[in-house]
C-alpha positions in Angstrom: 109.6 99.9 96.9 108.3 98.1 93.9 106.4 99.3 91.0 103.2 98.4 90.0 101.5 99.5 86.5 98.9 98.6 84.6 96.8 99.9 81.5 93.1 98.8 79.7 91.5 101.0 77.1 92.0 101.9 73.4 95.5 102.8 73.3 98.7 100.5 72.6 99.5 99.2 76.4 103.3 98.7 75.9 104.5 102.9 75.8 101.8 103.4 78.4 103.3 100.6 81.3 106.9 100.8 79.7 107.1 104.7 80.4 105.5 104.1 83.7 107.7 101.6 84.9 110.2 104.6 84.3 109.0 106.4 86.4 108.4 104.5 88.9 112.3 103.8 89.0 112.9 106.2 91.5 111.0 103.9 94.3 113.8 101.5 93.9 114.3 97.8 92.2 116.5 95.3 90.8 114.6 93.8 88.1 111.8 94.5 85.9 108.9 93.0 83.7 106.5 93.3 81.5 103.1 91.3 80.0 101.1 92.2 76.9 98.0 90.6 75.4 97.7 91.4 71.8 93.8 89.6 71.5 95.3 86.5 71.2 98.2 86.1 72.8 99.9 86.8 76.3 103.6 88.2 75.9 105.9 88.2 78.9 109.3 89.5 79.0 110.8 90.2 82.4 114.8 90.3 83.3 117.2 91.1 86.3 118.2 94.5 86.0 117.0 98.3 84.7 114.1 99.3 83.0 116.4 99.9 80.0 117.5 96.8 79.6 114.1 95.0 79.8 112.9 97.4 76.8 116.3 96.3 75.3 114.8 92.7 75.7 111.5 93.3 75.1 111.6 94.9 71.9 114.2 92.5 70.4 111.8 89.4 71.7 108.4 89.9 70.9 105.8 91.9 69.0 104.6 94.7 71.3 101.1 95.3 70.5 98.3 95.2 72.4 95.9 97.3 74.4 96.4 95.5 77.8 99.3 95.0 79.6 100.6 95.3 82.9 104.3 96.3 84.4 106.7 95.8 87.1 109.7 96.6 89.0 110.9 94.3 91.6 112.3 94.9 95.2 113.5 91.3 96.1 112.2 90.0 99.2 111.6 86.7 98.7 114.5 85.3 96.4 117.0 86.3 94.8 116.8 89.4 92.1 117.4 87.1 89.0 115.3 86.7 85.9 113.0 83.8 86.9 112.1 85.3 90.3 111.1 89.2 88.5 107.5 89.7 87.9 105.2 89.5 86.3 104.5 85.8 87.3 102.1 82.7 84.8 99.9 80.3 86.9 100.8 76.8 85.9 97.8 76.9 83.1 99.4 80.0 81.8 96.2 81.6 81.8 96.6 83.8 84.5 99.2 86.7 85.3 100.4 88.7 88.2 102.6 91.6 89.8 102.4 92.3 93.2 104.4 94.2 95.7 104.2 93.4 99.3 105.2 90.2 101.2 102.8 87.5 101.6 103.9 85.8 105.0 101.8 82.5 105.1 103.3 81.5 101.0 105.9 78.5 102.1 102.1 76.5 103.9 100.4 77.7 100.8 103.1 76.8 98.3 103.1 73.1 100.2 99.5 72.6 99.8 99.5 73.6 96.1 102.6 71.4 95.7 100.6 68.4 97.5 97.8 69.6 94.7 100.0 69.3 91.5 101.6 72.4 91.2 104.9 73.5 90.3 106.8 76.3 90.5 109.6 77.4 89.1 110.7 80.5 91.4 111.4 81.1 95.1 108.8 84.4 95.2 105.6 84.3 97.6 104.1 85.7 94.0 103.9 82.6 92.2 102.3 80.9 95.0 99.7 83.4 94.8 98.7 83.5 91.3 98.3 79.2 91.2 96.4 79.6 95.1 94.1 82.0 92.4 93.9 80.1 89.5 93.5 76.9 92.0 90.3 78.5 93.6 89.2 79.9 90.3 89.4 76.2 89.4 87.5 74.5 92.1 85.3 77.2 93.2 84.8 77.4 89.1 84.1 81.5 89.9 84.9 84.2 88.2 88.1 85.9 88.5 87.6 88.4 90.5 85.5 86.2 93.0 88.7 83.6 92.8 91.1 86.9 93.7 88.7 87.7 96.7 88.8 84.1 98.2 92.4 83.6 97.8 93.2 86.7 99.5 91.2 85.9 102.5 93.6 82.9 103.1 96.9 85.0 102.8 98.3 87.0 105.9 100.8 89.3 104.7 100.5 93.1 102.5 100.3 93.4 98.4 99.3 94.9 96.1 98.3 93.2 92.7 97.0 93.2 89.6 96.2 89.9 87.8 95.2 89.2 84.1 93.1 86.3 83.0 93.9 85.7 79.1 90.6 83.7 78.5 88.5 86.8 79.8 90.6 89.3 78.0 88.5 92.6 78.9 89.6 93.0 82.8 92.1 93.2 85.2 91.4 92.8 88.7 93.4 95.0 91.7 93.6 95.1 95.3 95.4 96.4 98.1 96.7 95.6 101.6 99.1 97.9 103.3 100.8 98.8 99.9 99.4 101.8 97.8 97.4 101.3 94.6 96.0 104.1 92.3 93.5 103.6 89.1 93.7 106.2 87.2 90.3 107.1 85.6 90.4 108.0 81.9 87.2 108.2 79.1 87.0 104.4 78.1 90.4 103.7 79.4 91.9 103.0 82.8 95.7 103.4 84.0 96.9 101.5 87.4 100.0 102.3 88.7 101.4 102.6 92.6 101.1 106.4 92.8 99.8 108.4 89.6 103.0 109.3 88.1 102.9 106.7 85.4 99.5 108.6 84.2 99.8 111.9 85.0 99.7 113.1 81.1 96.2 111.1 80.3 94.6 111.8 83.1 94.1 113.8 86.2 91.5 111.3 88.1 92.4 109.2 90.4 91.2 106.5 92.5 93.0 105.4 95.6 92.3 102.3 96.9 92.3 101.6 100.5 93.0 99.0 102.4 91.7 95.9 102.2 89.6 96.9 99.0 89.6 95.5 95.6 88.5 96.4 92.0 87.5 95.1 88.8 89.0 97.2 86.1 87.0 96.9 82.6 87.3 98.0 79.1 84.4 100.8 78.6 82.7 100.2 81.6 82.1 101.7 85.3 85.1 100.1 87.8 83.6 97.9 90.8 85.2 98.1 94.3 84.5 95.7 96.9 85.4 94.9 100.5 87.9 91.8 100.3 86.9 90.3 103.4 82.9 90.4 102.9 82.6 91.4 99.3 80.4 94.4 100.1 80.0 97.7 97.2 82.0 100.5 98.3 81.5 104.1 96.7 84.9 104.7 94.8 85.8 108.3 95.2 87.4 110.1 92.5 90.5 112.6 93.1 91.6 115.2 90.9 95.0 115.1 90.7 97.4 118.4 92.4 99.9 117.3 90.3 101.5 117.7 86.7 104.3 116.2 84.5 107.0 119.6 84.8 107.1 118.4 88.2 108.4 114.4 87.9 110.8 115.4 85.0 114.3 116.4 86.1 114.1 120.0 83.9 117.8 120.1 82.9 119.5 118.9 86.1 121.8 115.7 85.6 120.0 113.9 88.7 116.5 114.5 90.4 118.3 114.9 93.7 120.0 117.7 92.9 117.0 119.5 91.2 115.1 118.9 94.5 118.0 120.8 97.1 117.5 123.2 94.4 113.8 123.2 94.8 114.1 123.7 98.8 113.5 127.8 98.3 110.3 127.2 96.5 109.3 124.0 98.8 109.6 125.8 101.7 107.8 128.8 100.8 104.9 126.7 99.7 105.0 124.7 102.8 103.9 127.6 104.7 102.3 129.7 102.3 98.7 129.8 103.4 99.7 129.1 106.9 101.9 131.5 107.9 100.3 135.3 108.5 103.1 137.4 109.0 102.0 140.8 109.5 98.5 139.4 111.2 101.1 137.8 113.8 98.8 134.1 112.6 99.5 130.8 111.7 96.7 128.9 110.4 96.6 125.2 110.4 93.6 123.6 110.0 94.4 120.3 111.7 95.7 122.2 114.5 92.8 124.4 114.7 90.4 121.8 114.6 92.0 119.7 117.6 94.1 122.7 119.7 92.8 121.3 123.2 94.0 117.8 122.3 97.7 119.6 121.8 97.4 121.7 124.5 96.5 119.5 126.8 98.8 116.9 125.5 100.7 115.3 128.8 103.5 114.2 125.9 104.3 114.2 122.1 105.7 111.0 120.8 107.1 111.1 117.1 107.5 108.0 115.1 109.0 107.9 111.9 112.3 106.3 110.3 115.0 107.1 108.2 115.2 111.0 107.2 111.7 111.4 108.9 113.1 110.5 111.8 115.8 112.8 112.1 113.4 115.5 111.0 111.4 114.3 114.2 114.6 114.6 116.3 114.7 118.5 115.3 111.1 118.9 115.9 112.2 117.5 119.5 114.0 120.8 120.4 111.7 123.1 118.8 108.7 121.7 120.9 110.6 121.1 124.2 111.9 124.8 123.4 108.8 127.2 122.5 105.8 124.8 123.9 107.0 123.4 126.6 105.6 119.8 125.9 107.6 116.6 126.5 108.5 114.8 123.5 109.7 111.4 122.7 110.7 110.6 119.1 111.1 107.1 118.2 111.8 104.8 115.3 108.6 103.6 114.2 109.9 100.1 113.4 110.7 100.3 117.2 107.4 101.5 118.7 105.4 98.8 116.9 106.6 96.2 118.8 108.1 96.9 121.9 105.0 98.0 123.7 105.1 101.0 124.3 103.2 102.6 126.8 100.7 105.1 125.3 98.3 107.0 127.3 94.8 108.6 125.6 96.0 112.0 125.9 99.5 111.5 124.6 99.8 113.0 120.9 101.5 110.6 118.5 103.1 112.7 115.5 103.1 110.4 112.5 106.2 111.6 109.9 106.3 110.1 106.4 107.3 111.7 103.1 105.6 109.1 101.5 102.7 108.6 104.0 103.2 104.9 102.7 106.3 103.2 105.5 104.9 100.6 106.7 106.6 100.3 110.0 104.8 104.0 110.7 101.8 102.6 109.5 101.8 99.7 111.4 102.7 102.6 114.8 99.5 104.5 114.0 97.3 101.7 114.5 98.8 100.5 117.1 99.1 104.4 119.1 95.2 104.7 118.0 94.4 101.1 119.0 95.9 102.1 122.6 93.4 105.6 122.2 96.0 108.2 121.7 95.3 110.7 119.1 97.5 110.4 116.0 97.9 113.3 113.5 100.3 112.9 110.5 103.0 114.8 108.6 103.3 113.7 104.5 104.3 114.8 101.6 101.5 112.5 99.1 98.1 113.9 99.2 95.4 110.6 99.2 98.5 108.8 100.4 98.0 105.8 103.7 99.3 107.7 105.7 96.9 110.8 105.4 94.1 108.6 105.6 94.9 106.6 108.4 95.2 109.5 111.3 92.9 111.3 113.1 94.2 114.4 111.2 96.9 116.2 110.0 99.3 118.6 107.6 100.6 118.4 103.9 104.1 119.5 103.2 104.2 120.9 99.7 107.5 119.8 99.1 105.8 118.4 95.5 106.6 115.1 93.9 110.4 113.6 95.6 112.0 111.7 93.2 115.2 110.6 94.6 115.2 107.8 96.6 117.7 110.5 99.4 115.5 112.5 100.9 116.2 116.5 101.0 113.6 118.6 100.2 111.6 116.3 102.6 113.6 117.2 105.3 114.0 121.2 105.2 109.6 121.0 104.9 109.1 118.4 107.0 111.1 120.7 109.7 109.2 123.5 108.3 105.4 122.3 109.3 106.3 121.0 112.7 107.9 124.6 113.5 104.8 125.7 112.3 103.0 123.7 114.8 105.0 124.4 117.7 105.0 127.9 117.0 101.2 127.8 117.3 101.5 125.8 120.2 103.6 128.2 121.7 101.3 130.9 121.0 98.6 129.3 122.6 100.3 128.4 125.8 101.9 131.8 126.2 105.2 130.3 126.3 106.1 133.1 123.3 105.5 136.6 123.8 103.6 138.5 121.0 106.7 139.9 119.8 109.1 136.5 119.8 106.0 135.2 117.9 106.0 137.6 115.4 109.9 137.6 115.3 109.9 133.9 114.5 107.4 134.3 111.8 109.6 137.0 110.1 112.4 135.1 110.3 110.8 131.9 109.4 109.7 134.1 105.9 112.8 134.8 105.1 114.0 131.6 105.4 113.5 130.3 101.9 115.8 133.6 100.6 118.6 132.4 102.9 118.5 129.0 101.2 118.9 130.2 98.0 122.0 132.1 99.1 123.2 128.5 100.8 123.0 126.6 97.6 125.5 129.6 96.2 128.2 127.3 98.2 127.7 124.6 95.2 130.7 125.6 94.0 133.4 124.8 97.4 131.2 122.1 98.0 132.4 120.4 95.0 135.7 121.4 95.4 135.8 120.1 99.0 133.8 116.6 97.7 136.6 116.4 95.5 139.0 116.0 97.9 137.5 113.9 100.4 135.7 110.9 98.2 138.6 108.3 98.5 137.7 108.5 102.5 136.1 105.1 103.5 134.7 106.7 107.2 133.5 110.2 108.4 132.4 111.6 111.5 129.7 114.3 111.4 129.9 116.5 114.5 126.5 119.0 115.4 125.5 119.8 119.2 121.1 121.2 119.9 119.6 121.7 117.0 122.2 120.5 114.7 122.8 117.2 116.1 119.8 115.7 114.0 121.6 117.7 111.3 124.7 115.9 111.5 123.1 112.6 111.5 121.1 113.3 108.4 124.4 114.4 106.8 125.7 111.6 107.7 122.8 109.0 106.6 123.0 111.1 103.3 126.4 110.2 102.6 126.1 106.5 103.1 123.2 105.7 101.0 124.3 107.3 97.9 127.8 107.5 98.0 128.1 103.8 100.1 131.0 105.8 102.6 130.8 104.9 105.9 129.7 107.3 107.5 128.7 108.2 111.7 126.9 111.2 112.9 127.4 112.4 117.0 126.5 115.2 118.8 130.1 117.1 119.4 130.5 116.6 122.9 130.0 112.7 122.8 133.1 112.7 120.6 135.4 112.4 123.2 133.2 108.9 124.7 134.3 107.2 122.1 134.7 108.1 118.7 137.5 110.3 119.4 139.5 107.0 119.1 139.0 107.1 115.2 140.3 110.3 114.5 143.7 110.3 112.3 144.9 112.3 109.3 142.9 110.1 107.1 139.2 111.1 108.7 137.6 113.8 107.6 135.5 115.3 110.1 132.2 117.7 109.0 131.6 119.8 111.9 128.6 121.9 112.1 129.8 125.4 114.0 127.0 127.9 113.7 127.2 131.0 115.6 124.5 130.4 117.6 124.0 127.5 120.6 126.6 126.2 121.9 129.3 127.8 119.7 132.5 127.9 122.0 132.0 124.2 123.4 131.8 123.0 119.3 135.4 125.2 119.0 136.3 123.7 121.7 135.8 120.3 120.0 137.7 121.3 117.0 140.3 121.9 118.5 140.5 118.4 119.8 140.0 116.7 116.3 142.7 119.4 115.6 145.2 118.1 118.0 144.8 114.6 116.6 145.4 115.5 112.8 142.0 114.9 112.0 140.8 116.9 108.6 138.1 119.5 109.2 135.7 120.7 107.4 133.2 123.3 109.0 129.6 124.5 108.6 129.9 127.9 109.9 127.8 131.2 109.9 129.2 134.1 107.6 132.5 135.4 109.0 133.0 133.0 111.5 136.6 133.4 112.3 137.4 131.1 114.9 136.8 127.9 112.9 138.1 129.2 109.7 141.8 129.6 111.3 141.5 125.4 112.4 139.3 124.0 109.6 141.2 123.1 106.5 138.0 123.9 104.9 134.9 125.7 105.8 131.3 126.1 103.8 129.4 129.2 104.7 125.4 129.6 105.6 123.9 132.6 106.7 122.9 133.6 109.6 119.4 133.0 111.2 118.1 132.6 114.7 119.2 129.5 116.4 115.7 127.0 116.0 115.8 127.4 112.4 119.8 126.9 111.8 118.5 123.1 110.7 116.9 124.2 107.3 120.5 126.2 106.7 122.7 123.8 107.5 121.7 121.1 106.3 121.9 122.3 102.8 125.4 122.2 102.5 125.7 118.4 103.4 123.4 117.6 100.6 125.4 119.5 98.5 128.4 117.7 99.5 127.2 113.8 99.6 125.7 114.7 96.3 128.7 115.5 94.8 131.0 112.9 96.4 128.6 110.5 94.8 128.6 111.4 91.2 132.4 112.1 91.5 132.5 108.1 92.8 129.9 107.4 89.9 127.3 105.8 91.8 123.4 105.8 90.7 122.6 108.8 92.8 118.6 108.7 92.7 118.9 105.2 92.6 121.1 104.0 95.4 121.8 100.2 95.2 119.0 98.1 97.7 117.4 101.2 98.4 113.5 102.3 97.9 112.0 105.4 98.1 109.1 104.3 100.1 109.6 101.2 102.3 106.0 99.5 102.1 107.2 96.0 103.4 108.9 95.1 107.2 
């Protein structure tokens, strides 16, 4: 959430931070901003609203030269998303300027002790607050800019991260980060900062990521500094190269990004375990496994924390583990486990899920599992990202850059590396014979194929989107495996298309929810051919016998659910573990279309962000 970018060099700033504030949209906002400094004078244009519109503003307002200038797009936290509360924010000297994401928790003392001081301010952000406690130090302290960033962040408690301009030393802009992800971007004479390295992915492939708790001084021609924040020590900056490139952010003649990534599963999935997976060997390879097998196999439990999509990917990788390893699991939301205090034993393994590897909430789980001496290893999508950095080890999807803020192809290769690892485990324990091992793997291959033939039911999904978008509610109905399916479905069809939406396993129907069924509900009932088939006919038949509308998930030439569904949507068939990464591509399909037949921002969803970096 939020959008940071920033830009020092030779070029003109404005194209630079305008087109990276673009596309940064995906992570989610309601306003936007921009400041340029042309050698003389610092421009600021910011407004309520989409990128667009500030251009719209910004070009009509002021002269858009100059080779510094920093951008943002606002998540609101604190105050509302208007014009006067979107970044970037003036001290009261207007000398200096800031963007920051985060949430600084200690502003309303700060902002009372500035006020007591002089100051005024004319939002309700924590931001302001922070850029006059900076100019204020700066001031009395009469340091330098970066010293005066350093001090004042010592006195906040809370996350950022920021970029702040000083017009009267118009050659540097000073970063730094707390629990929200930063990147410089390392050009010849030139630097680019922006929250992840999309905005500069076409000037540069090197990359800096700052960690926690580290700041830099970013200067025209000259080597970057990076310092501790709390005792101002050197720190060696590592440089990145970048796995990335800018086919892979642009949406390549799809209408939205979220329906170029279900398209994209095949591929994702195939590069997920390409590498890993040794089919005719009989192998999977993992080197974070590898490296740390006995702390898995000797594992007395597996908790999972992660939230959202994650989550339910985590509630899949429940069965699989329970099923082939033979390990307890526990999968909880991470905004949960940070503060209910959990007990966590040293040789419980805490699985850390993130597409992002930037939630803060999972973040904040990690430390706490690793402060109580459990080993953590993490599951991400953003190479470099907090995430990665923070556990004692881990594995990469490949799922490539996720644009839109719902999460798909994040889900099918999420579920993809943590079969992977319980297959190992599996292996390992002897809880698989050689032959089930090797029959998984096979089928596991030609997963990506079956995919491909799933996303051929485009077409009846559209039709059958058509004719359920009025609905205001929906039940989604899965039993084993697909139970975390049918509550993805259903968290996919409430953030982008705003229907309210339920998912259940089948049998708790009847407890319950059973009360809501009537001619009006649809009903999306996942019905595979394998599990627990004739108890989920069983249940259709009950929504059946109280009018309720059907529409079924079924394996190819089911015929049982075809004769009570009024529709049905086809997968193929596959052995019952990996029915997740089959069936949930239909439900994508169909929230997807629901939504752009109800004309609603589908990569944007309205209060959403792609990577939740605040509590």
């Amino acid at each position: 959430m939020c959008g940071i970018v920033g830009y020092i060099g030779y070029r003109e700033a404005y194209p630079i931070v305008l087109q990276g504030l673009q596309r940064l949209e995906y992570r989610g906002y309601d306003s936007a901003g921009i400041a340029l400094y042309d050698g003389s004078n610092l421009k600021v244009s910011k407004t309520k609203g989409k990128v667009e519109d500030l251009k719209n503003r910004l070009e009509s307002e002021i002269s858009t030269k100059g080779s510094i200038g920093i951008g943002h797009t606002r998540w609101a936290t604190h105050g509302v998303p208007n014009d006067i509360n979107s970044h970037p924010h003036v001290s009261n000297s207007g000398n200096l300027v800031i963007i920051h994401n985060g949430i600084i928790e200690n502003y309303d003392p700060l902002r009372q002790e500035l006020l007591n001081r002089g100051y005024t301010f004319s939002s309700d952000t924590d931001t302001e607050v922070l850029v006059n406690l900076i100019e204020d130090v700066k001031t009395k302290e009469n340091v330098k800019l970066g010293k005066a960033v350093q001090i004042a962040l010592n006195q906040t408690i809370g996350a950022y991260a920021i970029a702040v301009f000083d017009k009267t030393k118009p050659n540097e802009i000073v970063v730094a980060r707390l629990g929200s992800p930063l990147a410089i971007g390392v050009g010849e004479n030139e630097f680019f900062i922006a929250s992840d390295a999309t905005p500069f992915i076409e000037y540069t492939n090197n990359a800096i990521y700052l960690e926690d708790g580290e700041m830099a001084v970013v200067r025209n021609h000259k080597k970057l500094k990076i310092r501790k924040i709390k005792d101002d020590s050197l720190v060696d900056p590592y440089v990145q190269e970048l796995q990335l490139n800018l086919e892979q952010i642009e949406k390549g003649g799809y209408d939205h990004f979220m329906i170029k990534e279900i398209y994209e599963q095949p591929d994702a999935i195939t590069d997920t375990f390409r590498g890993r997976m040794k089919t005719k060997e009989g192998i999977i390879r993992m080197a974070g496994i590898d490296d740390n097998l006995d702390k898995f196999l000797n594992a007395r439990r597996i908790i999972i924390v992660a939230c959202g999509t994650s989550w339910h990917a985590g509630l899949v990788a429940e069965y699989i583990f329970e099923e082939f390893a033979r390990i307890p699991v526990e999968v909880e939301y991470a905004s949960e486990f940070r503060y209910r205090n959990p007990v966590i034993y040293e040789d419980d393994v805490v699985i850390a899920i993130s597409q992002s590897g930037e939630t803060a909430d999972t973040m904040a789980a990690i430390k706490l599992a690793k402060a109580q001496g459990a080993f953590v290893f993490g599951v991400c999508n953003v190479v470099g990202s907090s995430i990665s950095r923070e556990t004692h080890a881990g594995a990469y999807t490949h799922a490539g850059p996720e644009i839109g803020v719902a999460s798909t192809k994040a889900f099918t290769t999420q579920i993809t590396v943590l079969t992977l690892i319980a297959l190992k485990l599996a292996k390992h324990k002897g809880k698989l014979s050689a032959s089930e091992f090797r029959t998984y793997l096979q089928e596991l291959e030609r997963i990506p194929g079956k995919v491909k033939k799933a996303l051929e039911s485009n077409e009846q999904a559209a039709i059958v989107a058509k004719e359920y978008k009025d609905a205001t509610n929906a039940l989604y109905l899965g039993r084993g495996y697909n139970f975390p399916v049918a509550l993805e479905g259903a968290l996919k069809l409430k953030e982008i298309s705003y229907i309210h939406a339920e998912g259940y396993p089948a049998a708790e129907m009847k407890h319950g929810p059973i009360a809501l069924i009537d001619e009006q509900m649809p009903v999306f009932v996942i019905a595979t051919k394998k599990g627990h088939y004739e108890k989920v006919v069983s249940n259709v038949e009950e929504i059946k016998a109280r009018s309720g509308k059907i529409i079924g998930i079924v394996t190819e030439g089911d015929v049982e659910v075809r004769k009570l569904a009024d529709h049905v949507i086809e997968i193929p068939e596959t052995l019952e573990p990996l029915t997740p990464l089959l069936s949930t591509i239909p439900l994508q399909l169909l929230s997807y279309h629901i939504a752009v037949m109800l004309e609603k921002n589908v990569d944007q969803p309205r209060n959403l962000a792609k990577s939740v970096t605040v509590e």
